[in-house]
KOLGU-851885 format. One record per residue (C-alpha): x, y, z; residue in three letters. Coordinates in steps of 0.05 Angstrom, whole numbers, plus 5000, padded with zeros to 4 digits. Example, Ala and Ser with C-alpha at 12.3 -4.5 7.8 and 13.67 -1.06 7.14 Angstrom:
524649105156ALA527349795143SER
//
This chain:
498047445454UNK490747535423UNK492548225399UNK499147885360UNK495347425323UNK489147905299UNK495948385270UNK498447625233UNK492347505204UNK492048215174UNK498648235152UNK496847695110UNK490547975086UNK495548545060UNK500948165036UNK494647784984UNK492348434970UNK500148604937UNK500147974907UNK493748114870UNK496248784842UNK502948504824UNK501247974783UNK499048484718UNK505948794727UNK509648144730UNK505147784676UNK505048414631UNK510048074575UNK506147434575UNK499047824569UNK502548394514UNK502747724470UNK495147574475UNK493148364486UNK498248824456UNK499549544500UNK502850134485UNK506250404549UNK500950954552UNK495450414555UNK499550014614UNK499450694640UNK492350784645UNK490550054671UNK494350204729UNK490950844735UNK483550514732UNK485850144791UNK488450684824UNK481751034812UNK476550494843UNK482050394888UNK481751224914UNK474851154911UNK473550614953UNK479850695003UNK476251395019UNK468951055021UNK472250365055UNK473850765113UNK467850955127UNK463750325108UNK468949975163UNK467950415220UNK460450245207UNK460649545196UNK467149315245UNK473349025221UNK470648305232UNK463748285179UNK468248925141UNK474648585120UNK471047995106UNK466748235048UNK472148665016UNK476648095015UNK471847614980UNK470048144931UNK477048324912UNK478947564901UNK472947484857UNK475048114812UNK482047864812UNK480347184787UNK475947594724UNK483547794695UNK482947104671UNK477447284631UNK480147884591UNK480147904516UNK481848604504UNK483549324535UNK477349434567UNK475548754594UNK482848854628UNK480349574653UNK474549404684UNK477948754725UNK483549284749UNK477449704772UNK474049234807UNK480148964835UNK482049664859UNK474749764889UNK475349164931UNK483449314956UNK481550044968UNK478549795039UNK484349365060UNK488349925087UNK483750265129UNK480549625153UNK487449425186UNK488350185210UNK482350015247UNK484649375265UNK490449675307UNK488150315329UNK482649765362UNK487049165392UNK494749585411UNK495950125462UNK499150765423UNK507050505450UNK505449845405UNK503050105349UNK508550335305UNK510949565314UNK503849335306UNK503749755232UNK510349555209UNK508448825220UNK502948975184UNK505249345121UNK511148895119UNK504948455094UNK505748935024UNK513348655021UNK511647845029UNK505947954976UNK510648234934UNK516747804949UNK512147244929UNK509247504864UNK514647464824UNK518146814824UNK511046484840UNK507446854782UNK514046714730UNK512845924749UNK505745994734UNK506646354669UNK513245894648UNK509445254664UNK501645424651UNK498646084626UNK498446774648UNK490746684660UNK491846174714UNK496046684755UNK489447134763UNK485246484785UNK490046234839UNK491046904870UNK483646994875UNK483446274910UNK488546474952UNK485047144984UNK478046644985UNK481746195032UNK484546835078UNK477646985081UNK475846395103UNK481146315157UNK478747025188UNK471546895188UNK473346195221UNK478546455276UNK473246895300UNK478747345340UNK476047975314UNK468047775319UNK469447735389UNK466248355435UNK470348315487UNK476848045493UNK482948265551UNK487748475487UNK482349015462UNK484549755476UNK478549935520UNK480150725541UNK473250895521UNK475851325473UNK471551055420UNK465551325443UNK461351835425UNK458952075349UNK463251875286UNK465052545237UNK463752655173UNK469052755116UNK467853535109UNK468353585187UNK474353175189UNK477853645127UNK477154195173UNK483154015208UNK489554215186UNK493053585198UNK488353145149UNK490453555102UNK497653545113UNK496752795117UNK493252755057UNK498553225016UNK503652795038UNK501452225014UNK499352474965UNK506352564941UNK509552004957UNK504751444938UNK505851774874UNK512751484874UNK511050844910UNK505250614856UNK509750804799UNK515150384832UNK510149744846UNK507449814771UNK513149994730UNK519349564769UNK517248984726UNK516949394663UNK522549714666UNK526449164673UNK524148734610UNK523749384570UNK530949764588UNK534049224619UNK532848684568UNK530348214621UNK526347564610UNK520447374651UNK525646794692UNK530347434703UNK525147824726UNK522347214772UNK529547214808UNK531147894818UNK524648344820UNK523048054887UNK528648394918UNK527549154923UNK520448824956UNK524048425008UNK527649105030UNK521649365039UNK518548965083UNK524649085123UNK523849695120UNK516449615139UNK518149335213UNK525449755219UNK521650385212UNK517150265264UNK520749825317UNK525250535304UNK519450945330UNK516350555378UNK523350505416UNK524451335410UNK517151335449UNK519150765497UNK526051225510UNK522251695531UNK520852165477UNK514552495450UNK509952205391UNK512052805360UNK520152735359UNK519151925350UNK514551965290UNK518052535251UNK524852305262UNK524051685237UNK519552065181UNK525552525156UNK530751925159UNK526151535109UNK525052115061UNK532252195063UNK533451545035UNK529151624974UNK533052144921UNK538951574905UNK533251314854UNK534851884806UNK541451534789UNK538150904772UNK538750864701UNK545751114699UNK549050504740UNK550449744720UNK544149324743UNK546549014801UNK546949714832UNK539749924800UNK536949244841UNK540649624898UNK538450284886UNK531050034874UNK531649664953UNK533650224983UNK528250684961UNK522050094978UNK525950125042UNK525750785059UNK518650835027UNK515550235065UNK518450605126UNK515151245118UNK509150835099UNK509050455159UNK508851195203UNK505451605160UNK499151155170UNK499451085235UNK499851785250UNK492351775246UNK491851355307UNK496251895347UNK491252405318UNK484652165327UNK481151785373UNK478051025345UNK471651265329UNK474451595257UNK480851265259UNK478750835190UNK475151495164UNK481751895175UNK485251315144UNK480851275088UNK481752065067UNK489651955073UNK489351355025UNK484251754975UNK489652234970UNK495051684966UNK491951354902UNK490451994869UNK496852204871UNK499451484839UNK492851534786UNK496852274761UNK503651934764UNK501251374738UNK498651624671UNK504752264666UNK509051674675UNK505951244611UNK505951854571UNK511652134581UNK515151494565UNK511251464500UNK513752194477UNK520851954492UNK522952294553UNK525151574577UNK524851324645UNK531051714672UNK525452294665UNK521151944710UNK525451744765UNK528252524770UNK521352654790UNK519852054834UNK526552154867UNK524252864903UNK517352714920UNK518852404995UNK522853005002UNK517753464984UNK512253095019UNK516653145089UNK516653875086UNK509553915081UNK509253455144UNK513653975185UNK508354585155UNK501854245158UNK502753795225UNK507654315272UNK505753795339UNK503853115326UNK498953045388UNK491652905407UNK486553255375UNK479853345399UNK475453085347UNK468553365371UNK
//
């Protein structure tokens, strides 16, 4: 159906958008040779990102519930290919910086452009599947960016991997602009319960619920521990594990691939709780806690051979691409379509911020010598942590009337 093939196409818009923040992780050896980095440095590049990307993910929500998801997602795609593709460029530190920032100001819209994207085209009994498909997009990027950006970099230069991932979004953009599914006005796959009508809210009104808040706490948390992961999984593995860019090209790509698993297991899990019969509530936090509850085994990470650290890193993108998946579309269960994006674009604020802070403790600490079995402790408990909020701050995951 229609509806099926908008969710592909943005899948796919995601899945560019983690191949475009992967490839500093996964070039970093081959760029430390042209622009030496101290850990604290790698650190903050990843927080600059993480900054525009706050930033924008808060302001991209809004700008996409003005604009649509059609003219929306078109323009931040094309602008975060063309910031991508100005890696290539770098000479130094701060010509790296400001490419991550850009780069993080374009991606920072992705996210609650395809929030929008479902909330709009699949009833609430599809969406969970609908979610999953789509951040299982996150896992192909990333499944991709390794071997693919160690081929590059073995048989060209790292500055060629920035140039073909930006001419790989430019051609996405391309295909969605010439589909035309979402341009469309009408179409019999569109959710039309009216709900959408009536005045959008603004960010202070929409902070005065309880539940943004809880939303935003949460993910706060554990983005924390999933940008750390996505930035530092490379790292660590040439710089504890002794592994070469080929090594890291065959294995890296792993934990990913779990994750996108984990991406359409943990919602197909919810979406067949509510098609049982049982309430948004039960089917979204059930499948919440059993994800969290995967996540702690990461403290033991750098204590075990490292086949069982590629294990241990799969199992914690799986549970975290899980929770992902329903923490995001919670929003949707929340709010009507009219804010949906704007709702999604507060969560994801808090979502960066939090993996900005880890970002830059993690860089630091790893400078004063704490090493990373520091790191993971904290990582480990932040899911944890974050699901307790969930149970405080949301006690009914229902309707709310956003007037």
């Amino acid at each position: 159906m229609v509806r099926w093939r908008v969710a592909t196409l943005v899948s796919a818009a995601i899945a560019i958008s983690y191949l475009d923040r992967q490839a500093l992780p996964v070039a970093i050896a081959a760029i430390q040779l042209d622009i030496p980095l101290t850990n604290t440095e790698f650190g903050a590049l990843t927080s600059t990102f993480l900054l525009a990307y706050a930033l924008m993910y808060a302001g991209g929500g809004a700008l996409v519930d003005r604009l649509g998801t059609g003219r929306g997602f078109t323009i931040i795609m094309v602008f975060w290919s063309l910031a991508c593709a100005s890696h290539s460029l770098a000479t130094g530190f701060a010509m790296l910086a400001a490419s991550r920032f850009l780069l993080g100001a374009g991606e920072g819209g992705g996210f609650p452009a395809a929030t929008k994207v479902i909330a709009e085209w699949f009833p609430p009994q599809e969406r969970s599947t609908a979610m999953g498909l789509v951040n299982a997009g996150t896992a192909v990027g990333a499944v991709v960016a390794p071997p693919a950006i160690a081929a590059i970099i073995l048989y060209g230069h790292w500055r060629l991997v920035f140039v073909a991932c930006g001419l790989v979004g430019l051609v996405w953009a391309w295909w969605w602009t010439r589909s035309g599914l979402v341009f469309r006005k009408t179409s019999s796959d569109r959710v039309t319960d009216g709900a959408g009508a009536g005045p959008s809210l603004s960010w202070t009104q929409l902070l005065g619920f309880r539940a943004v808040w809880g939303l935003v706490i949460a993910k706060f948390l554990t983005d924390a521990a999933w940008f750390f992961y996505i930035s530092w999984l490379p790292k660590y593995l040439y710089d504890a594990r002794g592994f070469d860019v080929k090594q890291v090209g065959a294995y890296a790509w792993v934990p990913f691939a779990a994750a996108g698993v984990g991406s359409l297991l943990g919602g197909w899990f919810s979406s067949r709780l509510l098609a049982k019969g049982h309430s948004v509530d039960k089917s979204r936090k059930l499948a919440l806690g059993l994800s969290a509850a995967m996540m702690p085994g990461i403290i033991f990470v750098t204590s075990v051979p490292v086949e069982w650290a590629i294990v241990l890193f799969s199992l914690a993108f799986f549970g975290q691409q899980s929770w992902s998946t329903l923490v995001m579309i919670v929003p949707t269960d929340l709010f009507d379509r009219r804010v949906v994006a704007s709702v999604a674009g507060l969560v994801g604020f808090g979502g960066a911020m939090g993996g900005l802070i880890m970002n830059l403790t993690a860089g630091r600490l790893l400078d004063l010598g704490f090493g990373y079995g520091t790191v993971f402790s904290i990582v480990g408990m932040l899911h944890i942590t974050a699901f307790g909020v969930i149970l405080v701050m949301l006690p009914r995951i229902q309707r709310l009337h956003a007037s």
